[in-house]
N, C-alpha and C positions, 0 to 999 in steps of 0.2 A: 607462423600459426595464426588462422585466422580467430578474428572475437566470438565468433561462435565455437569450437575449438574448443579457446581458451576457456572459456566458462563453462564449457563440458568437463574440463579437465582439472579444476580448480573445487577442493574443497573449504567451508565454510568452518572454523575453530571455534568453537565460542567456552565461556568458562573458565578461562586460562587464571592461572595463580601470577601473581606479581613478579617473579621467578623466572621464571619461566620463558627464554628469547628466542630469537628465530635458529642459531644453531640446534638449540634442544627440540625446538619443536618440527626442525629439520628433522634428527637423530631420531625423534620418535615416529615418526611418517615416512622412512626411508625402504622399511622390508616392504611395502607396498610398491615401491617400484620407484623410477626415475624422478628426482625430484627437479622441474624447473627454477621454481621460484619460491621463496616463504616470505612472508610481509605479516611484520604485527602493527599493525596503527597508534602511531604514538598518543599521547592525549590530546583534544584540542589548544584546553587552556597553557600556556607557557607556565602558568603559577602551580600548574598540578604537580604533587608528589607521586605519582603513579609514574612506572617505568613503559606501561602501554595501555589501551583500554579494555584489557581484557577476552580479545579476541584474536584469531588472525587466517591468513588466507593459505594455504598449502597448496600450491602449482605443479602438478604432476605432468609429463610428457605424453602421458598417453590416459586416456579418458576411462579406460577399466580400470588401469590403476586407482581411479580417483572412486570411481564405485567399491571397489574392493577394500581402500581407507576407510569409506562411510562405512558398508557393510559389518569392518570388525575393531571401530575405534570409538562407535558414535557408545555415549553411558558408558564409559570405560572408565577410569579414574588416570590421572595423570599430574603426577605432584600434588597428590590428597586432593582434588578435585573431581566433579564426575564433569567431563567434556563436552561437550556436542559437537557432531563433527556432521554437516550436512551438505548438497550441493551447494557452491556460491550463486548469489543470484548477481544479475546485471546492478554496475552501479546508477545510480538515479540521477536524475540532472538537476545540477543544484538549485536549479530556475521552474522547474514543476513540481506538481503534489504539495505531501504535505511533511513539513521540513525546510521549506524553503521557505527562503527572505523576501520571497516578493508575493502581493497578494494574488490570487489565481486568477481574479480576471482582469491582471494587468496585463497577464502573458500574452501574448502575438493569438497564441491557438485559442485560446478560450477566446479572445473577443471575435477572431475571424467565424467563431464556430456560433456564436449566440448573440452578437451585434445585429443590434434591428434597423433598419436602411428608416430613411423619412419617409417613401412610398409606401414602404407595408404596415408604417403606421398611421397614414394616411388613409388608406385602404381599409383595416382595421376598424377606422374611426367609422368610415362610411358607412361599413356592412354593418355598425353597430346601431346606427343612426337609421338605417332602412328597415330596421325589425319592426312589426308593428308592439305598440305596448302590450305588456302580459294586461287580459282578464282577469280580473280578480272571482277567485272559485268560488268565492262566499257570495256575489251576488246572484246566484242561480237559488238560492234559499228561498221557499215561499213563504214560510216563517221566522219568527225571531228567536224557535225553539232550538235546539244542540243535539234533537233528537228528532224522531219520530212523534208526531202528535197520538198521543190518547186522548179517546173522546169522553169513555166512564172511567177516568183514573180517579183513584179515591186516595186523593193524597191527604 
């Protein structure tokens, strides 16, 4: 099955009670059809007391299936929980966006995409250097008035 496929095919658990493991939450996604795969995420930290983080992936073999899970399991309640159950999205690369350990424009793409070469800032400099200077708009003033001159103002 190719990755595109797969991610068709694959829905998204979120909500899960403590309880709750990948048998059972096999057993509760099974009348919807063939089940490939279930995966709950353990917790990162080794020190956590949690048995997973809370969420997990259900891999169906056929991609209606996987609509037909969303369609009649998503706000459902499941071990006194109310569920969420949506398409899975692509996982992220732990090297871009935001979540990652590395600052964004350390990465390859960003600097290839917004890296200024010495010519264009050579260039740059020049065009900036050939401008003639601004006129200042206040010396076209014939007086030292902020307004119009009145001749019989009776102030």
């Amino acid at each position: 099955m190719s990755d595109a496929s797969r991610l068709k095919s694959t829905v998204y658990v979120g909500g899960l009670e403590n309880a709750v493991n990948e048998k059972l939450l096999a057993d509760a996604f099974l009348p919807f059809g063939e089940i490939a795969d279930v995966t709950i995420p353990k917790p990162d930290l080794p020190s956590s007391k949690d048995p997973h983080r809370g969420f997990g992936y259900v891999e169906f073999e056929v991609a209606t299936d996987a609509k037909e899970a969303i369609n009649n399991m998503d706000q459902s309640e499941f071990f006194g929980r109310v569920i969420k159950v949506a398409p899975a999205k692509p996982q992220r690369d732990s090297n871009e966006g935001l979540g990652s350990k590395t600052a964004i424009w350390e990465t390859e793409g960003w600097i290839a995409q917004h890296a200024v070469s010495e010519e264009d800032k050579l260039a740059a400099q020049q065009a900036q250097d050939a401008k003639p200077p601004l006129e200042d708009p206040m010396r076209s003033l014939n007086s030292d008035a902020a307004g119009p001159l009145l001749e019989d103002s009776t102030i």
